[in-house]
Residue frames relative to the residue before (quaternion, step in Angstrom):
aa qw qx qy qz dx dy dz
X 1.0000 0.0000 0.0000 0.0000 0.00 0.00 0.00
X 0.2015 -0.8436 0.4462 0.2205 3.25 -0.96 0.84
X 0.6756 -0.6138 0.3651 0.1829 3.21 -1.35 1.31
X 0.3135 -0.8285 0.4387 0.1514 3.68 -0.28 1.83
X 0.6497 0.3733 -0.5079 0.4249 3.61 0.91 0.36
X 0.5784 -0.6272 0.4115 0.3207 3.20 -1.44 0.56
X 0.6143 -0.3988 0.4368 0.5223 4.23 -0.92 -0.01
X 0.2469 -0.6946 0.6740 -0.0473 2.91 -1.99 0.41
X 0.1200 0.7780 -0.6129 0.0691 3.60 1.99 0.71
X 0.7633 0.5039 -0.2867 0.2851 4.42 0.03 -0.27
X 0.1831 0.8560 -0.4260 0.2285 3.24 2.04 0.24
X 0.8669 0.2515 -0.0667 0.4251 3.67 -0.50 0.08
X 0.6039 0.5226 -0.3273 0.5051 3.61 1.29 -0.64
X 0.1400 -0.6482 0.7484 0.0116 3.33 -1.87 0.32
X 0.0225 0.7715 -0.6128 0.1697 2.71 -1.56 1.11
X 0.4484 -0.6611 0.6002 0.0398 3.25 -1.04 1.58
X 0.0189 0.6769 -0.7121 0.1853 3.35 -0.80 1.97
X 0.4862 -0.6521 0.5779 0.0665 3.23 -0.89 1.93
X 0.8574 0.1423 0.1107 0.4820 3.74 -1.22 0.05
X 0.0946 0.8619 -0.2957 0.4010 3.26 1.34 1.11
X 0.4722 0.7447 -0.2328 0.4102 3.32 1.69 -0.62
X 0.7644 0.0404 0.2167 0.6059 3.33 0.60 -1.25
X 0.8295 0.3784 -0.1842 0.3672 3.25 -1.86 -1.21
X 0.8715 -0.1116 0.2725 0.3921 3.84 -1.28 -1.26
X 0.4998 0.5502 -0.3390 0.5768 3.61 1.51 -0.50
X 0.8084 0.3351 -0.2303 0.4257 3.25 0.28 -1.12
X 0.7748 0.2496 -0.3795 0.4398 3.68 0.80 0.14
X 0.2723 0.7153 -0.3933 0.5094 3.19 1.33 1.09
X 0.6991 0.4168 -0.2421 0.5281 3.60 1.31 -1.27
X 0.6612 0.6082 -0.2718 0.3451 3.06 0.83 -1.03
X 0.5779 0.5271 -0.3109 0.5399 3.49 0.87 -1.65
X 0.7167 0.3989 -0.2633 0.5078 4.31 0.25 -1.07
X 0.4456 0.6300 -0.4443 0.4552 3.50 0.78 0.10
X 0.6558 0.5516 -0.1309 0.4985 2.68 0.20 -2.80
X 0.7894 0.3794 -0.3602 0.3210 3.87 0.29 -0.33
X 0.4909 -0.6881 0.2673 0.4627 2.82 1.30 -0.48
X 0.2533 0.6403 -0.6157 0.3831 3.75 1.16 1.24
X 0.2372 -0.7033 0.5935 0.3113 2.76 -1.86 -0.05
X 0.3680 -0.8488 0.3479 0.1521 3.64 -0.79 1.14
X 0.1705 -0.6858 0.6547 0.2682 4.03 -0.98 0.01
X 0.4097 -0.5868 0.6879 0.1209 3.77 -0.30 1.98
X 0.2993 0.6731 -0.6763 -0.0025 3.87 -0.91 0.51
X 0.0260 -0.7899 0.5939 -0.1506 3.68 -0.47 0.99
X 0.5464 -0.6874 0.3445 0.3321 3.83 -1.28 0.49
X 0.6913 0.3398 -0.1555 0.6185 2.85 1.60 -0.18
X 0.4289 -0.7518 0.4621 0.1929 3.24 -0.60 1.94
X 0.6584 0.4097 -0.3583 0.5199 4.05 0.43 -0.37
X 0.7553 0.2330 -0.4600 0.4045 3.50 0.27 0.16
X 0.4399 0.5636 -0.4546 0.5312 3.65 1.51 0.05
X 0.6462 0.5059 -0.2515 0.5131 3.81 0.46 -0.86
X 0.6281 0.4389 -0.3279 0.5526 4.02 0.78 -0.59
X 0.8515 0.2693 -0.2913 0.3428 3.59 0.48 -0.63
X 0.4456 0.6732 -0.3347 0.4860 2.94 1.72 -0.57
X 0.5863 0.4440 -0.2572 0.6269 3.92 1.04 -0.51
X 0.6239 0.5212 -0.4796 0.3303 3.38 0.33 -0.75
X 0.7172 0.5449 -0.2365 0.3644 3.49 1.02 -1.67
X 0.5836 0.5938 -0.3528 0.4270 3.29 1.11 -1.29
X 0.8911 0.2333 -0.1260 0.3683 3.33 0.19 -1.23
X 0.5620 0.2634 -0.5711 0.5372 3.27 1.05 1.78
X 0.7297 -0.5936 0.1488 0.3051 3.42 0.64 1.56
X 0.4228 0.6490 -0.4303 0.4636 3.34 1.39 1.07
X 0.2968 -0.7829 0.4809 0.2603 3.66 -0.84 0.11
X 0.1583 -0.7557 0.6209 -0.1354 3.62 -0.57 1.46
X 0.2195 0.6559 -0.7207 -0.0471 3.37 -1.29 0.82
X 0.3766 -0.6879 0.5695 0.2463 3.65 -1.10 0.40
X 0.2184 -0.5625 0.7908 0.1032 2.86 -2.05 0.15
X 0.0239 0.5928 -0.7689 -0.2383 3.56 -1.77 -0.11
X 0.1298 -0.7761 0.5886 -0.1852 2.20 -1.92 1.42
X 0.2268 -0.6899 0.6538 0.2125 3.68 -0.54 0.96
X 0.4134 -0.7270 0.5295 0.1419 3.45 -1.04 0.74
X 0.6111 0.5328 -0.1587 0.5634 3.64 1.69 -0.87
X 0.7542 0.2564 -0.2852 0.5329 3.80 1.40 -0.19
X 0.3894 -0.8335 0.3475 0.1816 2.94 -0.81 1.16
X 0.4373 0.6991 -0.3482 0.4458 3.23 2.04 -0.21
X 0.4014 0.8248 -0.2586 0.3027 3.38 1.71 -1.31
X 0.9050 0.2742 0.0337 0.3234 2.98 -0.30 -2.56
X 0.5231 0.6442 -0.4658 0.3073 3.44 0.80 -0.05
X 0.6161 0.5000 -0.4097 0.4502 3.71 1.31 -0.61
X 0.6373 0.4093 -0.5039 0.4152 3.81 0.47 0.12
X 0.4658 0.3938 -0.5573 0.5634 4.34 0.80 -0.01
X 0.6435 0.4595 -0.5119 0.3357 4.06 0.23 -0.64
X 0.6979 0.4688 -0.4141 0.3489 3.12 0.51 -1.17
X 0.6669 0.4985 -0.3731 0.4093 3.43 0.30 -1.37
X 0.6370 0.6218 -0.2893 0.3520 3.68 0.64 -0.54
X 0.6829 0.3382 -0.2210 0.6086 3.45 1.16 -1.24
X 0.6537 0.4697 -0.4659 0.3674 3.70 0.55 -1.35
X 0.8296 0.4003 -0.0498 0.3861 3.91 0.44 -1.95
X 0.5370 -0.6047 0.4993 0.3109 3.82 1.03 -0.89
X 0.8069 0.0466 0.1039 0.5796 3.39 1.00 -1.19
X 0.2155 -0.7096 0.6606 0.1171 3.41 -1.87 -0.52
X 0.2155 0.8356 -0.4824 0.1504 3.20 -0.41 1.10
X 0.6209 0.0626 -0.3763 0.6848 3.18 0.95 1.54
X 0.2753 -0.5988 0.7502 0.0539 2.97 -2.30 0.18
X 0.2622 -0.7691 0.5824 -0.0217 3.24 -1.38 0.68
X 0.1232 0.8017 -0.5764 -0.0992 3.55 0.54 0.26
X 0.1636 -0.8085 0.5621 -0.0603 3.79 -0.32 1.03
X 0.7980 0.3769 -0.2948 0.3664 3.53 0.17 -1.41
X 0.2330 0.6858 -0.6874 0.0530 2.98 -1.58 0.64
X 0.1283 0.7475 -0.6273 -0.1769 3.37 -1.39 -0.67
X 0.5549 -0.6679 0.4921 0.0614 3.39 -1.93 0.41
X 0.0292 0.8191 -0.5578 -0.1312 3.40 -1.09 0.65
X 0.5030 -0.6407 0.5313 0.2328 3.70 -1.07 0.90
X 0.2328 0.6759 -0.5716 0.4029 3.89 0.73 1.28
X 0.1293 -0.5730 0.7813 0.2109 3.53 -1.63 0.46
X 0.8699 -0.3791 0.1593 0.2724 2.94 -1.73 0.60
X 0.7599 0.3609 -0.0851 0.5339 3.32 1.16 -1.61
X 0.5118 0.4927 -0.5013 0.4940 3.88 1.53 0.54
X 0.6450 0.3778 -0.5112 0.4242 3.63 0.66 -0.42
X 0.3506 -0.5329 0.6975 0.3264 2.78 -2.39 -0.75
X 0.7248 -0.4629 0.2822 0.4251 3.45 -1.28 -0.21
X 0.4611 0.4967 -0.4241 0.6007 3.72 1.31 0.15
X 0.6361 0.5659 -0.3635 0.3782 3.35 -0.12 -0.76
X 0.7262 0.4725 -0.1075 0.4876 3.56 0.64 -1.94
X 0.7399 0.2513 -0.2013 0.5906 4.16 0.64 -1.08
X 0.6460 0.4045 -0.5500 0.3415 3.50 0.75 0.62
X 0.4541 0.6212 -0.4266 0.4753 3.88 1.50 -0.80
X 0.8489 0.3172 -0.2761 0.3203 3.61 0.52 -1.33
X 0.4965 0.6118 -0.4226 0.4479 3.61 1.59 0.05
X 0.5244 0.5725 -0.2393 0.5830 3.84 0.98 -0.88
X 0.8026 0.0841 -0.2510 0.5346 3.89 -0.29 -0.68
X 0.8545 0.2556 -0.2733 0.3604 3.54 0.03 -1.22
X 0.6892 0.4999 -0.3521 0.3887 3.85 0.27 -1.18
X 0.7416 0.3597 -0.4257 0.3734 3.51 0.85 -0.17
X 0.5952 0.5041 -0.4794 0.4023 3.62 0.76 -0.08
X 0.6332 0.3081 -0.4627 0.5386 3.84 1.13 -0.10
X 0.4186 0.4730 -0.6961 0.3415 4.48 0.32 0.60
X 0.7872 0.5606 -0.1626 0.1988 3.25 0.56 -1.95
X 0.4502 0.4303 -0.3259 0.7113 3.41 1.84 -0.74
X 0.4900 0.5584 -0.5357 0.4014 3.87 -0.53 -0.52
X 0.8486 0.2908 -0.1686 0.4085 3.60 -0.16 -2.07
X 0.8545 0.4140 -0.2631 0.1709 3.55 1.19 -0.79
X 0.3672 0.7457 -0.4165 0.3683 2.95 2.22 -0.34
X 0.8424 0.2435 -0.3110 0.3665 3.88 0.27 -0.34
X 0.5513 0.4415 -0.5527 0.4424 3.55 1.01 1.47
X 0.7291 0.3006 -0.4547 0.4139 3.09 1.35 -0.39
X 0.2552 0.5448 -0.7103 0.3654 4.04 0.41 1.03
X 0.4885 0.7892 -0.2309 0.2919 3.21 0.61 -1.74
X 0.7866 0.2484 -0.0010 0.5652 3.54 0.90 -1.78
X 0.6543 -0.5774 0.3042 0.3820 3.49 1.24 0.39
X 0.7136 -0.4112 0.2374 0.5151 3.62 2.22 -0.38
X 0.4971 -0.7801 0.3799 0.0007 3.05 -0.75 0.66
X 0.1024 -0.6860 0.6536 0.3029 2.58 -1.65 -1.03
X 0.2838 0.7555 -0.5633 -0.1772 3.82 -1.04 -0.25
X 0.3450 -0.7816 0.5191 -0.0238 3.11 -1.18 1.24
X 0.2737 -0.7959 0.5326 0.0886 3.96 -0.17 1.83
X 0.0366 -0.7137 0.6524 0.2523 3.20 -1.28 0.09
X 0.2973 -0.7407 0.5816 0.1573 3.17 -0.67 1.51
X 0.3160 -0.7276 0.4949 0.3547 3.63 -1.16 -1.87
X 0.5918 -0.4333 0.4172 0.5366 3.39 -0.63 0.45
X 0.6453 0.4975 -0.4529 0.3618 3.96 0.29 -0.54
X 0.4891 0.6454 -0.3768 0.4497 3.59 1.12 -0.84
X 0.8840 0.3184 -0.0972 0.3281 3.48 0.56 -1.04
X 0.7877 -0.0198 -0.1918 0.5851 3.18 1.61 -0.20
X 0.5658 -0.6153 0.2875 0.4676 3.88 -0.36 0.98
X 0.0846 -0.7347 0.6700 0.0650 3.57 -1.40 0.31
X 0.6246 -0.5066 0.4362 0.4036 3.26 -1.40 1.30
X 0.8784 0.0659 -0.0595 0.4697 3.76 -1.87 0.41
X 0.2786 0.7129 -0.5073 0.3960 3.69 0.92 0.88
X 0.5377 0.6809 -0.4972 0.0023 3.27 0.01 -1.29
X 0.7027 0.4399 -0.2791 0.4846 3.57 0.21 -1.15
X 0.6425 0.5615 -0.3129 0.4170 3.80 0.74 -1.07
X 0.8280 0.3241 -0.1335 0.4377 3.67 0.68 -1.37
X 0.5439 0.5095 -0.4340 0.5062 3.25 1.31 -0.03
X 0.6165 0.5939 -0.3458 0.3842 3.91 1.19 -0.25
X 0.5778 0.5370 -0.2581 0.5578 3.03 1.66 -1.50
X 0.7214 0.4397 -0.3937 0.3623 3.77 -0.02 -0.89
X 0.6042 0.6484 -0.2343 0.3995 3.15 1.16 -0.85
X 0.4737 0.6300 -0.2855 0.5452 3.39 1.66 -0.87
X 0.6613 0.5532 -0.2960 0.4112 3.46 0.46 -1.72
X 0.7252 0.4546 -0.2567 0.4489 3.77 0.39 -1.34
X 0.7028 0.4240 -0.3895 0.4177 3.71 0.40 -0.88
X 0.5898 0.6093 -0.4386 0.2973 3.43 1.32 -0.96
X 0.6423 0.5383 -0.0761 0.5402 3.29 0.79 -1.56
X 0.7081 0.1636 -0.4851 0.4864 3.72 0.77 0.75
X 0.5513 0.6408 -0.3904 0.3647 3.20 0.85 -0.02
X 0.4741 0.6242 -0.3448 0.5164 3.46 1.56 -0.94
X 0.7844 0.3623 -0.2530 0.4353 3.79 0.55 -1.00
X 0.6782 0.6161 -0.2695 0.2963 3.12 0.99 -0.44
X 0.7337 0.2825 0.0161 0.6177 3.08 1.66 -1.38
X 0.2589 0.6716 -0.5866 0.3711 4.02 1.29 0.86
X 0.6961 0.5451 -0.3587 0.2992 3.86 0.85 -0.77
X 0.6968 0.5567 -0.0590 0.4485 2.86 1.55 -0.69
X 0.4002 -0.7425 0.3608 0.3979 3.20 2.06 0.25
X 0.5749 0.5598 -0.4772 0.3584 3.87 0.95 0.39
X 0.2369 -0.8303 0.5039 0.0227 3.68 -0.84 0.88
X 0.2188 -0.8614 0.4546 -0.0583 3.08 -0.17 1.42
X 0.1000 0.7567 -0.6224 0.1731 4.18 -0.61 1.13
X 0.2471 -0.6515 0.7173 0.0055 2.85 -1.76 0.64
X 0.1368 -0.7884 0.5925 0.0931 3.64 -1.33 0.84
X 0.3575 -0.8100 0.4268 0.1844 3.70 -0.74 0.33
X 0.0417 -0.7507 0.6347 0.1784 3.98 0.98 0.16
X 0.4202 -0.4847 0.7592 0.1100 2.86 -1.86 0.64
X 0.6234 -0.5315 0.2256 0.5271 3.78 -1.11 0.09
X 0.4042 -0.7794 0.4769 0.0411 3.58 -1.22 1.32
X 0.2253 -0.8029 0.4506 0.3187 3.69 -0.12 0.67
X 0.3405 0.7243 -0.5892 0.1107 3.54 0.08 1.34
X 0.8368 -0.3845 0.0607 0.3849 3.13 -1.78 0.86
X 0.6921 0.5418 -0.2956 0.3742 3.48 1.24 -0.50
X 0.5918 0.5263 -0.3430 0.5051 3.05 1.29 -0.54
X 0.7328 0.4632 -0.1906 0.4605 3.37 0.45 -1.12
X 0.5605 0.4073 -0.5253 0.4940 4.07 1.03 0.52
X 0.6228 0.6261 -0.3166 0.3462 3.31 1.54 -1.24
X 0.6933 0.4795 -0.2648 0.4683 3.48 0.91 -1.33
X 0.4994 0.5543 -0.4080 0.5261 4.05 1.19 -0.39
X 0.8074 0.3432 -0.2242 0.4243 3.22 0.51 -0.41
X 0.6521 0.4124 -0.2887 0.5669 3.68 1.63 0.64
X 0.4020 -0.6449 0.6071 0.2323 3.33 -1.28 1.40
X 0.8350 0.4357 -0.1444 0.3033 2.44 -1.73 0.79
X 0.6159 0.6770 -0.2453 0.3196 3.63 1.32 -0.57
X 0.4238 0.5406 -0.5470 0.4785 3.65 1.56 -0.07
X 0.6948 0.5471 -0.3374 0.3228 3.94 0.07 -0.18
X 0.3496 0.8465 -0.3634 0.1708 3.50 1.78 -1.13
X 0.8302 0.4821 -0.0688 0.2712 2.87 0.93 -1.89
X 0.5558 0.7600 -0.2519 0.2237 3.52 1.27 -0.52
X 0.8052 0.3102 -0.1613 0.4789 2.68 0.91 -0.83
X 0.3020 0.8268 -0.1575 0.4477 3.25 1.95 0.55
X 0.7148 -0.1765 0.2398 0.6327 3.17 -0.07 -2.01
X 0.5816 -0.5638 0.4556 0.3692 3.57 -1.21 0.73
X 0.7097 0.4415 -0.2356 0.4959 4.03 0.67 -0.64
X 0.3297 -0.8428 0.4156 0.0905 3.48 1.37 0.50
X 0.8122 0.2705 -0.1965 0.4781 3.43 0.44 0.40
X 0.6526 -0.6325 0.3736 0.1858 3.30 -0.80 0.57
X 0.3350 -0.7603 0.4102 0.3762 3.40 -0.93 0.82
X 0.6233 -0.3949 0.5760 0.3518 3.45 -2.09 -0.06
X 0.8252 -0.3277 0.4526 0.0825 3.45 -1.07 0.62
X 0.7238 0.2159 -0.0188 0.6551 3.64 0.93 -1.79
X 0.6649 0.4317 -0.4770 0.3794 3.33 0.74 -0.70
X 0.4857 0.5905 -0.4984 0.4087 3.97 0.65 0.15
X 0.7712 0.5162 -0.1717 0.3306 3.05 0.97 -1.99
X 0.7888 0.3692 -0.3984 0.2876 3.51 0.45 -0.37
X 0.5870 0.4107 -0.5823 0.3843 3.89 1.31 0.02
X 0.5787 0.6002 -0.5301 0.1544 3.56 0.92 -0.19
X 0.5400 0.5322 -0.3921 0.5211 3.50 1.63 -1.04
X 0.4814 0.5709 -0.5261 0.4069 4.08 0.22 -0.32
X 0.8259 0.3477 -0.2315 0.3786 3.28 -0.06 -1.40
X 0.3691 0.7463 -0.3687 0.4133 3.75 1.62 0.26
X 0.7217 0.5654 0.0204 0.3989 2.48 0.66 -2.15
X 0.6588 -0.5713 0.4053 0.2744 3.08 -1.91 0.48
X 0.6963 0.4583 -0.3389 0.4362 3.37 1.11 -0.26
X 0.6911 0.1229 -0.4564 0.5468 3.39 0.56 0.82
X 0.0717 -0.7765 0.6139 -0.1227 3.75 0.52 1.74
X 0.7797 0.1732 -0.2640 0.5406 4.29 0.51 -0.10
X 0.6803 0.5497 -0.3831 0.2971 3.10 0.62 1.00
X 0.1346 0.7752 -0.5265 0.3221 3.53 0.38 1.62
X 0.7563 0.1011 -0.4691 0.4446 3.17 -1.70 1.04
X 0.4304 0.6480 -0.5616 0.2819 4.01 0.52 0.36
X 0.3844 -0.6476 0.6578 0.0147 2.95 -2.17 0.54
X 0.1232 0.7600 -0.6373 -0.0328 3.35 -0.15 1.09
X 0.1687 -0.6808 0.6728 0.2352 3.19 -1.17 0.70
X 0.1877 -0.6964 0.6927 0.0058 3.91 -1.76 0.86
X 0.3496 0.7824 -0.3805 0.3476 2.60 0.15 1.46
X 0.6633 -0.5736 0.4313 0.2124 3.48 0.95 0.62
X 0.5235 -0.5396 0.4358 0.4949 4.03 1.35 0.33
X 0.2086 0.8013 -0.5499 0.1099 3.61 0.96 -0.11
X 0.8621 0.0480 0.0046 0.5044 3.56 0.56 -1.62
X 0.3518 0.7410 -0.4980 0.2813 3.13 1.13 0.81
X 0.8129 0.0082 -0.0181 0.5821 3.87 1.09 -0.49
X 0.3984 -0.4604 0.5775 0.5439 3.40 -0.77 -1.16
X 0.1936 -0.7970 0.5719 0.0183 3.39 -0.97 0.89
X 0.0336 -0.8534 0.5170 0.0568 4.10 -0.33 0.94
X 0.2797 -0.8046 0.4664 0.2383 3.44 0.33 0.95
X 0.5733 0.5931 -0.3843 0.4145 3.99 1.39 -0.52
X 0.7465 0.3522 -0.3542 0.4395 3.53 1.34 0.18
X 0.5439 0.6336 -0.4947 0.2410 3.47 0.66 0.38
X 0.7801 0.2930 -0.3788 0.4026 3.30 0.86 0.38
X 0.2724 0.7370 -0.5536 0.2761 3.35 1.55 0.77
């Protein structure tokens, strides 16, 4: 007879999900929940860390939060405390937070530029930095970037953004070699465009935008939130246990070709 509760392959683990607030963080915690980890919700903004961090708790997961600036380094150490006092350990990461600005090269300034590349890239080497020596600690790991499709292929008014994201890709992929001895596995994921709350105030606010996608990605439509979250929690997990320095990109055929939607019904 089969057994009417579902597995729990994440029983006992914990894991520190940056930008956790909303968007892909937050269905990142959840999905590692739903497995049965337990999560520290750390986000820049303590009420939306505190909303999801409740969210988990009170479908019978365990969630504690942190706030956290990802850009101060004085900041992020109180989410390794928490996880530490609340769980004991750490045995994944999530580098999640980021964000983007629509600047060529000669519209920014030098704030502008070292702040895109603090936000995507300098924080995924603070957050590895503090956790690589709990998860030795736990016998190994895992941590799991979220890059973007921009990382991988250049995009108009991008510059400062994709040069962070690509930049993600490379550190990921030395770290993988660096820290395999050490039983810590190291990935990176690539969303394609993601319906989160930001997108979806941005795109409310653009004629014309049910079409954006066509001539884009072959699946025309944007992902969901979870549909990021669960290969990232995979590449956590034991079931993808020999698989480190990889790139998955989720994206919908995004960067798989060029895609002209005026020829599919030639």
């Amino acid at each position: 007879m089969l057994s009417s509760n579902p597995p729990l392959p994440l029983l006992g683990r914990t894991a520190i999900v940056t930008a956790a607030g909303a968007g892909i963080g937050r269905a990142i915690a959840i999905e590692w929940s739903s497995r049965g980890g337990s999560v520290v919700v750390a986000d820049l903004r303590a009420d939306a860390a505190i909303a999801t961090a409740e969210e988990i708790n009170h479908k019978g997961g365990s969630a504690i939060w942190a706030a956290v600036d990802v850009t101060d380094p004085e900041s992020m150490p109180s989410a390794f405390a928490a996880a530490l006092d609340g769980y004991g350990q750490i045995n994944a990461l999530f580098n999640v937070a980021g964000a983007s600005l629509p600047k060529r090269v000669d519209e920014m300034d030098d704030i502008d530029w070292y702040r895109m590349i603090d936000i995507n890239l300098t924080s995924v080497y603070r957050c590895a930095k503090q956790v690589i020596p709990e998860l030795r600690r736990a016998g190994g790991g895992s941590i799991v970037n979220i890059s973007s499709t921009a990382g991988i292929l250049a995009e108009n008014r991008c510059s400062a953004y994709s040069a962070a994201k690509g930049g993600v890709l490379l550190l990921t992929k030395n770290m993988a070699m660096d820290y395999a001895a050490d039983g810590i596995r190291v990935n990176a994921v690539c969303p394609g465009s993601t319906m989160t709350p930001r997108i979806q105030d941005y795109l409310d606010r653009l004629p014309g935008h049910e079409s954006l996608l066509d001539d884009l990605c072959p699946m025309k439509r944007y992902a969901e939130p979870e549909e990021i979250a669960r290969p990232a929690v995979f590449l956590a997990s034991d079931e993808a246990s020999y698989i480190t320095g990889a790139v998955l990109a989720v994206d919908g055929g995004l960067t798989a070709g060029k895609h002209f939607a005026i020829f599919e019904d030639a």
